[in-house]
N, C-alpha and C positions, 0 to 999 in steps of 0.2 A: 504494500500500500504506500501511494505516494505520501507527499509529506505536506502538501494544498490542503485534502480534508483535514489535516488535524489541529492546520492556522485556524482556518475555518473552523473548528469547534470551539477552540482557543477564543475567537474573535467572537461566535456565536456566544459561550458562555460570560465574555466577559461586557457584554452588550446588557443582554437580560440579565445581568448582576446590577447596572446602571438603570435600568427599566423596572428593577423591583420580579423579575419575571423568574423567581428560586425554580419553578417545577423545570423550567426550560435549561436553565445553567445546571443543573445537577444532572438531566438526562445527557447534556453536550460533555461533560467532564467525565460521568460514566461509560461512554460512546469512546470519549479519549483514551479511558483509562484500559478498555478492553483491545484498543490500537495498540497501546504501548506493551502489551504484556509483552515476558520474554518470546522470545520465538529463537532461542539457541540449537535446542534439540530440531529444530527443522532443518537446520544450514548441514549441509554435511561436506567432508574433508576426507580426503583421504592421506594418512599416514602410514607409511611403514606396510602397505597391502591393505589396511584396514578402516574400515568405515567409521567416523565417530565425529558428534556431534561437536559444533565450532564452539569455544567458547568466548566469551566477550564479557564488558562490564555494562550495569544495569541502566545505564541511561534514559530508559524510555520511564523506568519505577521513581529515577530521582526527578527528570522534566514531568513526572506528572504529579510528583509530591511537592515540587515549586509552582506549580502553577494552583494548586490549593492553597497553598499557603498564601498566595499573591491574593486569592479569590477573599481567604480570610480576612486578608491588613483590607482591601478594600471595602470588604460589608461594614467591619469595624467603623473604618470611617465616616460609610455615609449612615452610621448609627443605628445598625443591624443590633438585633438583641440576640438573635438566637443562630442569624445565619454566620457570624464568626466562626462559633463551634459547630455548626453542620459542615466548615468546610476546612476547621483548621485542625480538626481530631483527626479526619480521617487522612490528610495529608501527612500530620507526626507519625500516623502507622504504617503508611505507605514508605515514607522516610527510612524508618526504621523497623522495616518487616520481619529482616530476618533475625531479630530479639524480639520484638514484639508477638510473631506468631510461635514463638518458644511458650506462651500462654496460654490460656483456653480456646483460643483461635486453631492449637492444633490439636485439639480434640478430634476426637474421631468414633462414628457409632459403626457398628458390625452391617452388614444387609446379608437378611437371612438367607440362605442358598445361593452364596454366592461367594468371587475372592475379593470381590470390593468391601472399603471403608471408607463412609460418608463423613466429610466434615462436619461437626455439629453446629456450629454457626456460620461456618458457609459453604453452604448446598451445595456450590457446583461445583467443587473442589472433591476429587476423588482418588482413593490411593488402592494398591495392591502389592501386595508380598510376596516374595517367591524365593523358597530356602533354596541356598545352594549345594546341590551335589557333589560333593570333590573324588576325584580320581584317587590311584593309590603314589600316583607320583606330580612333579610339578604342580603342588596345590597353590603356593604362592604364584606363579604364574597365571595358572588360571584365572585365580581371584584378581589378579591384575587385567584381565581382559574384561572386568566391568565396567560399566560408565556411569553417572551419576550417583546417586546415593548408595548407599552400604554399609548394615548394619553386624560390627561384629560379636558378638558374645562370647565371653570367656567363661570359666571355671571349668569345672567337672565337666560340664555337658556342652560343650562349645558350638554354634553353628554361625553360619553367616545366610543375611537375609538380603535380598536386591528389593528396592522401592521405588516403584513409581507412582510418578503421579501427571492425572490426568486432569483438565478442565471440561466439563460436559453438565447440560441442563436436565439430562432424563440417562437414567439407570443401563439403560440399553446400548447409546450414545458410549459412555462413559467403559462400559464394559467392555466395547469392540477396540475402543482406543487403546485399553492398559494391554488385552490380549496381544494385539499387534507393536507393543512396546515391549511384551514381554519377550514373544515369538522371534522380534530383530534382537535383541539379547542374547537367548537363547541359542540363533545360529551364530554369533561371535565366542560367547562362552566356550560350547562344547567342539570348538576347534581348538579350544584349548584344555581340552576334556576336567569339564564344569558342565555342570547340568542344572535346568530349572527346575524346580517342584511348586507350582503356585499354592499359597496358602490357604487354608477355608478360610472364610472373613471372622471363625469364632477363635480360630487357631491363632491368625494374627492378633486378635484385640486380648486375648491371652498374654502374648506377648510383650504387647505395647501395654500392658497395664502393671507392668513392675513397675514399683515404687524407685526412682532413682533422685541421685544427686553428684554434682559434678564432682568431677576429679580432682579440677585443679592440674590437668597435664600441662608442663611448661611447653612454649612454642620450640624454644629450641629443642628440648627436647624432642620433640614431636617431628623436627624439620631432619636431625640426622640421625633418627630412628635410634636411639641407643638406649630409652627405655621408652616403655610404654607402659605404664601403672595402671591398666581400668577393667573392669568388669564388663561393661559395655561402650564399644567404641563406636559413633556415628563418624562416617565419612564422605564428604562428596568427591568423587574421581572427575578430570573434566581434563582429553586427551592423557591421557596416561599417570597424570599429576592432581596430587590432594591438593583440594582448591579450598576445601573449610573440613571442619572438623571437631566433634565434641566428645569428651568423657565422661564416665558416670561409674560411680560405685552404687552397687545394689542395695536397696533399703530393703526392711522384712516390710511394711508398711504397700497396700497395694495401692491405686491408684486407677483414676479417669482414664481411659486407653486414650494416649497421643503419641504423635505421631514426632519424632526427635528433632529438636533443632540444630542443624551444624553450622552455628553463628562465628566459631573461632576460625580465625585465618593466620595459617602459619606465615613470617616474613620469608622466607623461600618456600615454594612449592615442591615438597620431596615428593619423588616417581612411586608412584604404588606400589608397583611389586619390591620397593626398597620396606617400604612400610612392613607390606604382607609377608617379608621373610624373614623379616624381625620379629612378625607375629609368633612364625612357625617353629623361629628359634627357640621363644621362649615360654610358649602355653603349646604350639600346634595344633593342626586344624582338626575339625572331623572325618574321620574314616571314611571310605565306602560302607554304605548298607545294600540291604535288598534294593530298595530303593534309587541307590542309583546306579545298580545293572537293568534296572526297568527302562529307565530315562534313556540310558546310553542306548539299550536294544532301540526303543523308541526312535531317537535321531540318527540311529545309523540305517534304518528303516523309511525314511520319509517317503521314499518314490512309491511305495505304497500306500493305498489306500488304508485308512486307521481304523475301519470298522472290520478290517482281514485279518490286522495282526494286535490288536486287543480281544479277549476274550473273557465273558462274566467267570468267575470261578467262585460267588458266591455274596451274600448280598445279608444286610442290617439295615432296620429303620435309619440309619444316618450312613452308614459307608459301605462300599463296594468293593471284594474283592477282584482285582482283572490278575489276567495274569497274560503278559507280553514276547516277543518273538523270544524264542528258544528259551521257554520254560522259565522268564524273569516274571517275580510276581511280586504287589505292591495292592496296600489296602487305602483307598483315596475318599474321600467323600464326592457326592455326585457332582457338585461345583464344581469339583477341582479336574474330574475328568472330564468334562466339557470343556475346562478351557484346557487340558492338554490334549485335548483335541484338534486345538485350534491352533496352539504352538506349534507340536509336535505331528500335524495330519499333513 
């Protein structure tokens, strides 16, 4: 989209600000606001053979948190009582998103029979989970061929989980998007033998509902991998490099299921797989299971039809046993094998 309609809303809004005309400037600022959203993940690059999303700084988040703010200083003047704060709250959030939606903003509710989670106060904001599978060798590798977010869990029980997130008005919309975010995932990962498993949406809010509290991981620390202290690590990956990043030690205390903030940015951007084989050095990842001989049969299988080489082997009011090319077998709930249908067909 050129860059005429967005003076033009610019100039719309700030007209009917002068006119008294609130219903009209708030529709032109939220017109704007849906212009500017990122569009990173669209641009694509290729690197090193490999496809992955451009990344860039947020300029369209911060011109449209300055032109709120400008809307505020101006209603203030002409002796706005209420429309200062209708346009100067949401502008400091817009400002300052990625701390601010670290708050209840990233709440998140389950939807039943399915992998999506709904933001709870804003609807059109939708996430999906998907545990990763790891091989018996090059795990740090693997886990380095993800992109965006990445959530890892330590202790005893360790996994690592990919999140996306998608913008959509209706359930259905929203579900085809995360699928096919997960699906181009999925064929980058398991070239690097990494597998998806998408999560049920009870499985994830499970997840997301540990009680946490930060770490306090130093940046440099963080930057030349030489410790890493956390229980659970969020990360965003953006071309091969941790672009933000947060820690958390586990509380016993459960909690709202949300969805994690990675508002820390390290001053140099260290390479993932530097990160991930520090991981491996010092906790190591998860094993293979049943689980992911299912996945792997699955994607070294694609050219065929997915209703030939999954098979029912047996069935509960909530989950389904299949069982997959050359005798791998994996118990999923009905969610979840819909959408590995949709990755993995």
């Amino acid at each position: 989209m050129g860059q005429a309609p967005k003076v033009l809303a610019v100039a719309v809004a700030l007209f009917a600000v002068a006119l008294g005309a609130w219903v009209v400037a708030i529709a032109a600022l939220a017109w704007l606001g849906w212009s500017l959203r990122g569009r990173g993940a669209r641009e694509r690059v290729t690197r090193q053979g490999e496809v992955l999303p451009r990344s860039g700084r947020p300029w369209g988040r911060w011109c449209a948190g300055a032109v709120l703010l400008l809307l505020a200083a101006v209603a203030a003047r002409s002796g706005g009582t209420y429309s200062p704060f209708a346009f100067g709250v949401p502008g400091i959030v817009v400002l300052l998103w990625p701390r601010t939606a670290a708050a209840p903003l990233r709440r998140v509710s389950p939807v039943a029979e399915s992998i999506l989670l709904r933001r709870t106060y804003v609807p059109f904001v939708w996430h999906a989970f998907a545990e990763v599978k790891l091989g018996r060798e090059g795990r740090a590798r693997a886990v380095s061929a993800l992109n965006g977010t990445i959530v890892l869990f330590g202790g005893t029980a360790p996994s690592v989980l990919k999140e996306v997130s998608v913008r959509a008005v209706g359930h259905s919309r929203a579900e085809s998007k995360a699928v096919r975010r997960l699906r181009s995932e999925a064929g980058r990962a398991s070239a690097r033998g990494a597998y998806l498993l998408p999560l049920d949406s009870s499985e994830a809010a499970k997840k997301l509902s540990a009680g946490l509290a930060r770490a306090g991981l130093e940046a440099g620390d963080f930057e030349h991998a030489q410790r890493l202290p956390f229980e659970v690590l969020a990360l965003r990956s953006e071309e091969g490099r941790v672009a933000s990043y947060d820690a958390f030690d586990l509380l016993e205390e459960r909690r709202q299921p949300s969805v994690l903030c990675t508002g820390s940015r390290p001053r140099r951007r260290p390479l993932l797989w530097e990160v991930a084989e520090k991981v491996e050095e010092m906790q190591g990842w998860p094993g293979p299971d049943g689980a992911t001989a299912f996945l792997a049969s699955l994607d070294a299988t694609r050219a065929q039809p997915f209703e030939l080489r999954v098979k029912m082997a047996g069935e509960s009011p909530e989950e389904v046993a299949v069982e997959g090319p050359g005798g791998t077998q994996a118990t999923v709930t009905r969610a979840q094998l819909r959408a590995l249908a949709r990755i993995y067909g």
